[in-house]
N, C-alpha and C positions, 0 to 999 in steps of 0.2 A: 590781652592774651586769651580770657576768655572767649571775648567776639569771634577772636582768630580761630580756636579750635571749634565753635560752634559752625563756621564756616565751611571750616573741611569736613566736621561731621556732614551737614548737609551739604560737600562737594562728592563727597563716597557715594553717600545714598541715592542723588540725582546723578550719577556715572552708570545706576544701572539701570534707571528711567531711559536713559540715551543709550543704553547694550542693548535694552529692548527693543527699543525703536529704529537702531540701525538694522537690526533681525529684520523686524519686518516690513522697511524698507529692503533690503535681500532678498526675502522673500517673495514680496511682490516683483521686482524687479527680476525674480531668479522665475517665478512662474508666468510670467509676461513675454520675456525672451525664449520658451519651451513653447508657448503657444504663437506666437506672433513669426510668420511666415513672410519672408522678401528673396524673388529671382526663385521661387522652388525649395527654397528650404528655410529649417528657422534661422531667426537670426541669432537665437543661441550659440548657432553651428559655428559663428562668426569667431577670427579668433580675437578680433579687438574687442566683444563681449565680453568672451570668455576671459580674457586678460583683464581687464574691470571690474570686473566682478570677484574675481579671484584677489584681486589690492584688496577691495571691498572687506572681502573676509578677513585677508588678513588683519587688516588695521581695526576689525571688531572682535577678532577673538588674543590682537596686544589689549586692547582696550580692557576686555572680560578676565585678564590678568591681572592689570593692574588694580582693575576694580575690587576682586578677592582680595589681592595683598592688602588692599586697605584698609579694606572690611577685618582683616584679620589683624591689621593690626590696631585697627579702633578696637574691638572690642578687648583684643588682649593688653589693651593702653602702653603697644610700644614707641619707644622714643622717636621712631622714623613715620610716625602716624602723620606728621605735617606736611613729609616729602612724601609719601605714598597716597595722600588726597590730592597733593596737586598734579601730580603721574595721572591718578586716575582720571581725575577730572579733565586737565589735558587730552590724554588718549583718548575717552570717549567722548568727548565734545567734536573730536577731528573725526573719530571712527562714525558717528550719527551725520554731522554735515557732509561727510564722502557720499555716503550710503545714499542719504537722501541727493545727493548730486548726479548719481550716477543711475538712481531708480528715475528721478525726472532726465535724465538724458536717454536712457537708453528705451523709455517711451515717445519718444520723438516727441513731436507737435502738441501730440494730446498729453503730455506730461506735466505741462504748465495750467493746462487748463480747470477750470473750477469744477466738471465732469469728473475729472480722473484723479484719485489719491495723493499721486507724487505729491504734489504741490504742495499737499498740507503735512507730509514729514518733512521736505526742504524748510515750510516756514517753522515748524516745531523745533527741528535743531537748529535754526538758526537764534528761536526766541529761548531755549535752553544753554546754548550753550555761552549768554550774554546776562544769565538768571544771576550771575553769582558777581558778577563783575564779569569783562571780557575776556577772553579766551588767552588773548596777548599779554593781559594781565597777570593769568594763571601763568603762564609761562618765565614772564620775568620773576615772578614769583618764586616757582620751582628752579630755575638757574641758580637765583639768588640761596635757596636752600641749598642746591646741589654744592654751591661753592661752598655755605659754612660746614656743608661736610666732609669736604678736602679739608678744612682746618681741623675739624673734629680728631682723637687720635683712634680712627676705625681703622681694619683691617679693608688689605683691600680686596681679600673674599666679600666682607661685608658688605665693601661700598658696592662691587657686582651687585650684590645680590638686593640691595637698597635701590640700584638704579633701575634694575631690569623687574624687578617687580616680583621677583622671584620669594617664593615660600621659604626660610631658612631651613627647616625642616625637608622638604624636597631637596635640598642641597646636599645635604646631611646625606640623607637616603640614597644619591645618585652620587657623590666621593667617593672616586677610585680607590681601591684596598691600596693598601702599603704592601710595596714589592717586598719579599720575603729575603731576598738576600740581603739589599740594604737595607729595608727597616725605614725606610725614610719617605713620607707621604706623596703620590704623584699630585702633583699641579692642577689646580681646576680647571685654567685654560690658561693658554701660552704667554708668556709675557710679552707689550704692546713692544715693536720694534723702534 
């Protein structure tokens, strides 16, 4: 049990070595395609870039959530701190291999080569995110938690907010008032059909 939480501890911590890293693969990637010109324009302009790049973001700033919730809940030592390392560690192990995937693709040719940067964030997340055990690992891992927290008796506000990575507090703070005539709390979101 020890091993295990030592683990996740350094799963949180190495989740924001790879938030950083997928940044600045973004970065490079995001100022490569501003300067790099094909047919008369850049290829920024491009919208299958621009659609790439924008996943890109996406899947590092779920990542840069999950990462917090963890953090926050390692050091506040809450009970959900084993399911919020493996989220973290998940997402940004996926979030830094995108990134570096997409900074060496969308420099063409010279992207793989020993010349130009990509190459060496592709091999960085690839040698990160295998640092802990493997990625597929974490996952069956984090299922296997996810399930015993269907068995757990949480709310299923809680289990939301367990799964998405969310801050309890932010929850707290963005719940709808209670309608004044009936007095009776609105819903956080719809029940699944």
């Amino acid at each position: 049990d020890s091993i295990q939480r030592a683990k996740d501890r350094a799963a949180t911590l190495l989740a924001f070595e790879q938030i950083g890293g997928a940044g600045a693969a973004l970065a490079i990637a995001r100022a490569y395609v501003s300067d790099r010109t094909a047919f008369g324009r850049a290829i920024g302009s491009y919208q299958s870039i621009k659609h790439a790049l924008a996943d890109v973001w996406v899947k590092l700033e779920t990542a840069r959530g999950h990462a917090y919730y963890a953090l926050c809940a390692m050091t506040s030592g809450g009970e959900d701190f084993p399911l919020a390392a493996a989220a973290a560690h998940v997402s940004a192990s996926d979030a830094f291999e995108m990134a570096a995937r997409v900074c060496v693709h969308v420099h063409g040719g010279i992207g793989f080569t020993w010349e130009a940067a990509p190459q060496l964030y592709y091999r960085r997340a690839r040698a990160l995110s295998a640092f802990l055990g493997s990625t597929q690992a974490w996952r069956d891992d984090l299922g296997r938690r996810l399930y015993q927290l269907d068995q757990h008796p949480l709310t299923a506000e809680r289990k939301l907010i367990v799964a998405l990575g969310v801050h309890e507090a932010d929850v707290v703070a963005r719940r709808p008032r209670t309608d004044a005539a009936r007095r009776e709390p609105q819903p956080l979101c719809r029940e699944p059909l």
